[in-house]
VOGU-3710 file (C-alpha; in Angstrom, 3 decimals, decimal comma):
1> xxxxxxxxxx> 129,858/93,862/148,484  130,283/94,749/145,016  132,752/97,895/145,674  134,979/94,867/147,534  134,583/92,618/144,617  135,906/95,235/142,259  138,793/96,070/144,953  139,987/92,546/145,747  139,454/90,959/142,255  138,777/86,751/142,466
11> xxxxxxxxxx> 139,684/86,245/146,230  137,778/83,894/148,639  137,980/85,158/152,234  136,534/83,524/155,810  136,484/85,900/159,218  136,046/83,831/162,679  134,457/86,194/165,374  134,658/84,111/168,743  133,771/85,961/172,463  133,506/84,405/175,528
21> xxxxxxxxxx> 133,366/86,563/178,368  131,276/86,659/182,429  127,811/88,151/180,430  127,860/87,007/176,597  128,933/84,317/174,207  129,222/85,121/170,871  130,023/82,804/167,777  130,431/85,183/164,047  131,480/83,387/160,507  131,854/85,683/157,630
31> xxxxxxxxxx> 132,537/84,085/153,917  133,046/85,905/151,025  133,555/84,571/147,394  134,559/87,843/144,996  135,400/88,086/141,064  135,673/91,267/139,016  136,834/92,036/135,103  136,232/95,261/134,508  132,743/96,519/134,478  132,022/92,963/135,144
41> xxxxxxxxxx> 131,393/91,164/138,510  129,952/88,654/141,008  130,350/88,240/144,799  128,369/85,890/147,178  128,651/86,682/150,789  127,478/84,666/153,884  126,964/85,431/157,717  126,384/83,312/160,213  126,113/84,490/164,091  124,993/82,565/167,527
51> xxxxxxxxxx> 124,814/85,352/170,654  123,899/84,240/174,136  123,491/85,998/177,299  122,164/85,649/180,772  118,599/86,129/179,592  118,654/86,241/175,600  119,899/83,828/173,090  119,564/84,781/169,284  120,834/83,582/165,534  121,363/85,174/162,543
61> xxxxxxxxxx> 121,787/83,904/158,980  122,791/86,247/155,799  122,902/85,527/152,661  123,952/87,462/149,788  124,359/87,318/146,035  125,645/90,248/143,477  126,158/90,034/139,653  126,468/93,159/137,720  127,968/94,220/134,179  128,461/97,681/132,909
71> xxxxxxxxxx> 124,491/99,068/133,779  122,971/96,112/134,936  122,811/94,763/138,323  120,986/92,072/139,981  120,627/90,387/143,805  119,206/88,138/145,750  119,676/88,302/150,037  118,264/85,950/152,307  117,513/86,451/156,172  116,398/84,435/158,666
81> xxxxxxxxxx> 116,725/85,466/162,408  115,471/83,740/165,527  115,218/85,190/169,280  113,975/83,652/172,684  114,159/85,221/176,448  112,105/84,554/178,949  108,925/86,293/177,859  109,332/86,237/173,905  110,337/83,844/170,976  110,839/85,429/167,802
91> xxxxxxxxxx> 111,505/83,840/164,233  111,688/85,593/160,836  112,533/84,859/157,603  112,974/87,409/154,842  114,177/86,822/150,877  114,737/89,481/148,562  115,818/90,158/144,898  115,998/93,239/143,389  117,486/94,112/139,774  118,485/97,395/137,817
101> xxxxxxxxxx> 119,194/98,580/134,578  120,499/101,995/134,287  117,897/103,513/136,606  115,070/101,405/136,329  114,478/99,234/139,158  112,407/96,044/140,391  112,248/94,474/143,460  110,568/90,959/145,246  110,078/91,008/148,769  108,721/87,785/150,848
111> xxxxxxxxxx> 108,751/87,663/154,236  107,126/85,292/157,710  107,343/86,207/161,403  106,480/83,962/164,386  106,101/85,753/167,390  104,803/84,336/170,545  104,737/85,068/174,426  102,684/83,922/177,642  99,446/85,846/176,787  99,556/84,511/173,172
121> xxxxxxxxxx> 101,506/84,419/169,584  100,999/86,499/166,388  101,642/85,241/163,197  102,646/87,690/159,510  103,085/86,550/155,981  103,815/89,416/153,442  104,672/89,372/149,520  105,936/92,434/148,075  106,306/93,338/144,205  107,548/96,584/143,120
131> xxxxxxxxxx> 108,713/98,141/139,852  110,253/101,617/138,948  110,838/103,304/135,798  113,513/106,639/135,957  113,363/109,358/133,260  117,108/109,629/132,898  117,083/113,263/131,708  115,648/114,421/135,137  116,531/111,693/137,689  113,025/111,408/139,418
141> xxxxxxxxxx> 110,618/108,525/138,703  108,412/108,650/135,651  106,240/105,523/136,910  105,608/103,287/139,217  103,811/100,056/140,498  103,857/98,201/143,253  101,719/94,919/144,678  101,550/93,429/148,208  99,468/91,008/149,707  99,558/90,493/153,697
151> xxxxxxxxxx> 98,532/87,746/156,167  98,198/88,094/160,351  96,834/85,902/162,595  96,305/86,510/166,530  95,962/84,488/169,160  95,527/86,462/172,285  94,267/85,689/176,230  92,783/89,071/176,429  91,645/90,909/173,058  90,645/87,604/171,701
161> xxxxxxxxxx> 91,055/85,860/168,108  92,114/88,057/165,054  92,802/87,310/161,140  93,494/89,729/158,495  94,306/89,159/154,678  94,683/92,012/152,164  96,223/93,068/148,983  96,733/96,369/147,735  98,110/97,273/144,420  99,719/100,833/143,771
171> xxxxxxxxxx> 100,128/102,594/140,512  101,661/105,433/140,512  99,692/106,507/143,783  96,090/104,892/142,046  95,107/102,478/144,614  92,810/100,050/144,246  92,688/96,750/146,906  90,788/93,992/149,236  90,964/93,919/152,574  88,765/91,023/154,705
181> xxxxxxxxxx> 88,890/91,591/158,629  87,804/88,942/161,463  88,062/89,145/165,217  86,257/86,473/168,231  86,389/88,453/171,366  87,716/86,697/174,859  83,832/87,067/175,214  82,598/84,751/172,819  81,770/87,954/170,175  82,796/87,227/166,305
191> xxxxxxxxxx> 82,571/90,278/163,631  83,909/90,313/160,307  84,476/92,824/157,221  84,992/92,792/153,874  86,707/95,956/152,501  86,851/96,336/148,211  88,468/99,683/146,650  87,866/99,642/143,094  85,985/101,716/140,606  84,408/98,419/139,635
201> xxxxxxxxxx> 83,481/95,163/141,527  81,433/92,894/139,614  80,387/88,900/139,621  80,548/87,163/136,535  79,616/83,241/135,083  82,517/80,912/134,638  82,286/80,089/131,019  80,071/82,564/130,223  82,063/85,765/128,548  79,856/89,212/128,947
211> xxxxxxxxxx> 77,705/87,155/131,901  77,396/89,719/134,418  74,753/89,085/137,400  75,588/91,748/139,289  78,093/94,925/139,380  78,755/98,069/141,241  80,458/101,375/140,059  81,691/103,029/142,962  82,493/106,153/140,785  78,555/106,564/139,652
221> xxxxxxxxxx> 76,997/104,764/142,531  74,812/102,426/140,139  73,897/98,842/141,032  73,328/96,872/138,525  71,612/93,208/138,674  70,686/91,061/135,230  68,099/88,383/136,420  65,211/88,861/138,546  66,016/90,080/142,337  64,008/88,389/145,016
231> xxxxxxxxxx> 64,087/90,365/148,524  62,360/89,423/151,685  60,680/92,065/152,872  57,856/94,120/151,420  59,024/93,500/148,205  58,827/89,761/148,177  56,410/88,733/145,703  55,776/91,602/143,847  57,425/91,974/140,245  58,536/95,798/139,510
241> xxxxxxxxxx> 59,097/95,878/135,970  60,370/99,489/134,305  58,450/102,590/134,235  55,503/100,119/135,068  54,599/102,758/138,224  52,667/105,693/136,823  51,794/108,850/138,713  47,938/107,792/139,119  49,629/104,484/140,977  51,402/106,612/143,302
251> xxxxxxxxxx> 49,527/107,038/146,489  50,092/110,175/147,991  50,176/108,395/151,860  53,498/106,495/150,764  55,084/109,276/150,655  53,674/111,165/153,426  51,235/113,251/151,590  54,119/114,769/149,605  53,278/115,457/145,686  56,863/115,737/143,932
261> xxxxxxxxxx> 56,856/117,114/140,243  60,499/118,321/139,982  62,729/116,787/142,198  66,517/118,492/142,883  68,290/117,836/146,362  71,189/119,383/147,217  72,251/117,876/150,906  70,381/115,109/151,753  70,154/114,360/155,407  69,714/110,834/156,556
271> xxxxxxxxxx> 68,646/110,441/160,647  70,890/109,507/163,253  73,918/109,942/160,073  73,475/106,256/160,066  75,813/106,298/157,070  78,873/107,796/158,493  81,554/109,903/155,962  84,929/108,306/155,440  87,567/110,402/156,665  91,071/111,033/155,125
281> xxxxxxxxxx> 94,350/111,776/156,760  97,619/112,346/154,702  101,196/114,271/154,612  104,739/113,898/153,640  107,531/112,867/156,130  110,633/114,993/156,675  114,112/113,945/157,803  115,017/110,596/158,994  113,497/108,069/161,661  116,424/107,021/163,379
291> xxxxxxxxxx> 116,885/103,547/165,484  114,509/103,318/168,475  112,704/106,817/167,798  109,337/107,541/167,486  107,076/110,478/165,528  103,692/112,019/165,590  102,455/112,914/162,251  98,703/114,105/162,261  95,632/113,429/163,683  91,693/114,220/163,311
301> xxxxxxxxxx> 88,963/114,207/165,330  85,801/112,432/164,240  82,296/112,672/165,641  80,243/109,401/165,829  75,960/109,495/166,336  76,345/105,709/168,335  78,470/102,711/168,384  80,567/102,682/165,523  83,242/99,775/164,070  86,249/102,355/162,254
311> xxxxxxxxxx> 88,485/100,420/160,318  91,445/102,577/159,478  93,139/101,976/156,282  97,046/102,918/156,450  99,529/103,323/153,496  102,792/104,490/153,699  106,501/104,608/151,927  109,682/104,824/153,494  113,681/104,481/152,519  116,092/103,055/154,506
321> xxxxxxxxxx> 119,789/104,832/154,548  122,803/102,923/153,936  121,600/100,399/156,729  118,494/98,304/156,721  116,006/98,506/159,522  111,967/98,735/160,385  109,508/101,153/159,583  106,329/101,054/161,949  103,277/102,645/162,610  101,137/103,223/165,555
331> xxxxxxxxxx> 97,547/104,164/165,056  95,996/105,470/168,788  92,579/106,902/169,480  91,865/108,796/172,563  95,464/108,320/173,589  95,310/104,266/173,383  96,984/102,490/170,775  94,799/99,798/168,906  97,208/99,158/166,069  101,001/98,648/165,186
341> xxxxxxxxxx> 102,781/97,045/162,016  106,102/96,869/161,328  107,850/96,182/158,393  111,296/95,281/157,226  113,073/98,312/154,931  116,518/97,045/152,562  119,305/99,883/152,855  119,261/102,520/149,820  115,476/101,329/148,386  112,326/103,289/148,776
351> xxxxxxxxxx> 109,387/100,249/149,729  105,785/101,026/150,151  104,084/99,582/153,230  100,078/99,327/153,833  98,368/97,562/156,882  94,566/97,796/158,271  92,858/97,846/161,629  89,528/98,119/163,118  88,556/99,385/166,517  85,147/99,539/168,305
361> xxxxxxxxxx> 84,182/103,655/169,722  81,451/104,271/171,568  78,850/107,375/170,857  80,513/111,126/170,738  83,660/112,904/169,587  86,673/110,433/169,093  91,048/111,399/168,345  93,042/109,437/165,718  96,651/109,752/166,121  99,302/108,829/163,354
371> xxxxxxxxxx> 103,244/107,816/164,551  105,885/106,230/162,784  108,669/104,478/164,318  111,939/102,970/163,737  112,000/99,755/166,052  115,454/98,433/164,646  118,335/98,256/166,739  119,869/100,423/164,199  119,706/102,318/160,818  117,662/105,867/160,167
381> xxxxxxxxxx> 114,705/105,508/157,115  113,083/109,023/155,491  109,205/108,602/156,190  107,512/109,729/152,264  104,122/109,811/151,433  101,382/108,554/153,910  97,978/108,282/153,853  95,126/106,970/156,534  91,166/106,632/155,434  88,979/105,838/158,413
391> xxxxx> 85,533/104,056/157,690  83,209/104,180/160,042  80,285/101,677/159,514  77,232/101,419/162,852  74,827/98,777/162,804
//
């Protein structure tokens, strides 16, 4: 759009695309609205398109707006699509704006898809904040942050009820993020998690500055709690103030007739390895994803002591080529798939992508398998950096 701006000058053009033939009807506006002095510019360009065949009908709306001078460029493209046959209806709506200076770069993503079809509907909200800063001696990215915060909602006849809402927020590959999980079986069965990655989670007193009830540092493993902690159990009703327990207080059957004067443990071994270990999958992609192809990019095996809820945590970046498409990715274990998210990619920009799942594995050895694919009906993205934590948790 710009490189036609800067060709044509001020020009206002309209193209009128009409088919009508035995198998499809097809309706295509394109308007275009172009100035250029110089290193100076704007162009707005608009698409409209109704398709119909035998069995599919579809619509397409594009919007897009350029301004650039000299170094600086801005732009903001609007998308909405929707789709029926006779077993799917599809909406989606996606707005984006992305600027640049030089070679520093920031982009807005927001995007909603409706899909829905006779065993149920699934519902996506995404938001999508990302900002890059290029040292322009060496051409490769000095820093970099990125937010995104996700919504789905299922409604299905035969898995059941499922919500998911997360944000994750990326700096410069630091990743810190919330993730809450819930899912009603077709039996009647409800579970629900609550996922935190941070260093630090803590609960504090509105209006009270430097209040802090309780916190957890994930990086030392202490717990701390200011106020008096009340636990029903053995505990309850006892008070346990510090170093009020002295070794003469100590019986020796509480321990199992063990007398410990020097304490140092290297493995510790808890029964049943009730507390599973997370595991951690990662790579680099190679080459391009092309339109309607698939690829396998790791996998592990994982050994569980009973039933065990995994919920696998995915990130991933990817860049689209000079077209637009989807980047997906299709988590299976023991050859069944129990996860897929796609995600829209804008032609010539590098977007992260992160999505979550949890499956239910019964007792014994278990395969994870990682594949990306490119469900557009065109356009080729290079697959970056990926990652995949599984985290087992058995009641």
């Amino acid at each position: 759009l710009q490189q036609e701006a800067k060709a044509r000058g001020a020009a206002v053009t309209r193209v009128d695309t009409v088919i009508k033939e035995t198998n499809l009807s097809l309706a295509k506006t394109t308007d275009t609205l172009t100035s250029s002095i110089g290193a100076a510019g704007a162009a707005i360009k608009e698409e409209r398109e109704v398709r119909s065949t035998q069995y599919e009908a579809m619509t397409q709306y594009v919007q897009q707006m350029v301004t650039w001078t000299n170094q600086s460029f801005v732009g903001v493209q609007n998308e909405l699509t929707t789709r029926t046959n006779n077993d799917n209806a599809l909406a989606s709506a996606i707005n984006t704006m992305w600027a640049r200076v030089g070679l520093n770069q920031a982009l807005v993503q927001t995007g909603t898809q409706i899909a829905v079809n006779p065993v149920g509907s699934a519902l996506t909200k995404f938001e999508q904040l990302q900002a890059t800063v290029t040292d322009p001696a060496t051409g490769l990215v000095k820093s970099y942050a990125a937010l995104r915060q996700e919504v789905n909602l299922t409604n299905d006849k035969v898995q059941g009820l499922s919500g998911k809402w997360g944000v994750k927020l990326d700096l410069n590959g630091y990743i810190a993020g919330v993730t809450l999980n819930s899912n009603v079986s077709t039996g009647g069965k409800a579970e629900s998690s609550f996922i935190v990655l941070a260093d630090t989670f803590a609960v504090g007193a509105p209006g009270r500055p430097g209040i802090v009830p309780f916190a957890i540092d994930a990086r030392t493993g202490l717990v701390a709690v200011r106020g008096d902690l009340v636990a029903q159990g053995s505990i309850t009703g006892y008070q346990l103030g510090a170093y009020s327990i002295s070794r003469d207080k100590l019986a020796l059957k509480v321990v199992g007739g063990a007398q410990i004067d020097d304490l140092a443990v290297d493995t510790l071994k808890i029964g049943n390895n009730a507390v599973t270990v997370p595991l951690y999958l990662s790579g680099t992609g190679s080459g391009g994803i092309s339109a309607g192809t698939t690829r396998m990019v790791g996998q592990i095996t994982a050994y569980y002591p009973a039933e065990v809820d995994v919920v696998a945590l995915v990130t991933w970046k990817a860049a689209a080529w000079n077209i637009g498409g989807n980047t997906g990715v299709i988590l299976h274990v023991d050859g069944r798939q129990f996860h897929y998210q796609s995600d829209s990619n804008i032609n010539t920009y590098a977007l992260s992508h992160a999505t979550s799942a949890r499956v239910r594995l019964s007792q014994g050895y278990h395969t994870f398998t990682v594949t990306f694919d490119n469900a557009w009906h065109q356009g080729t993205y290079d697959l970056g950096d990926w990652s995949v934590t599984l985290l087992g948790v058995m009641k």
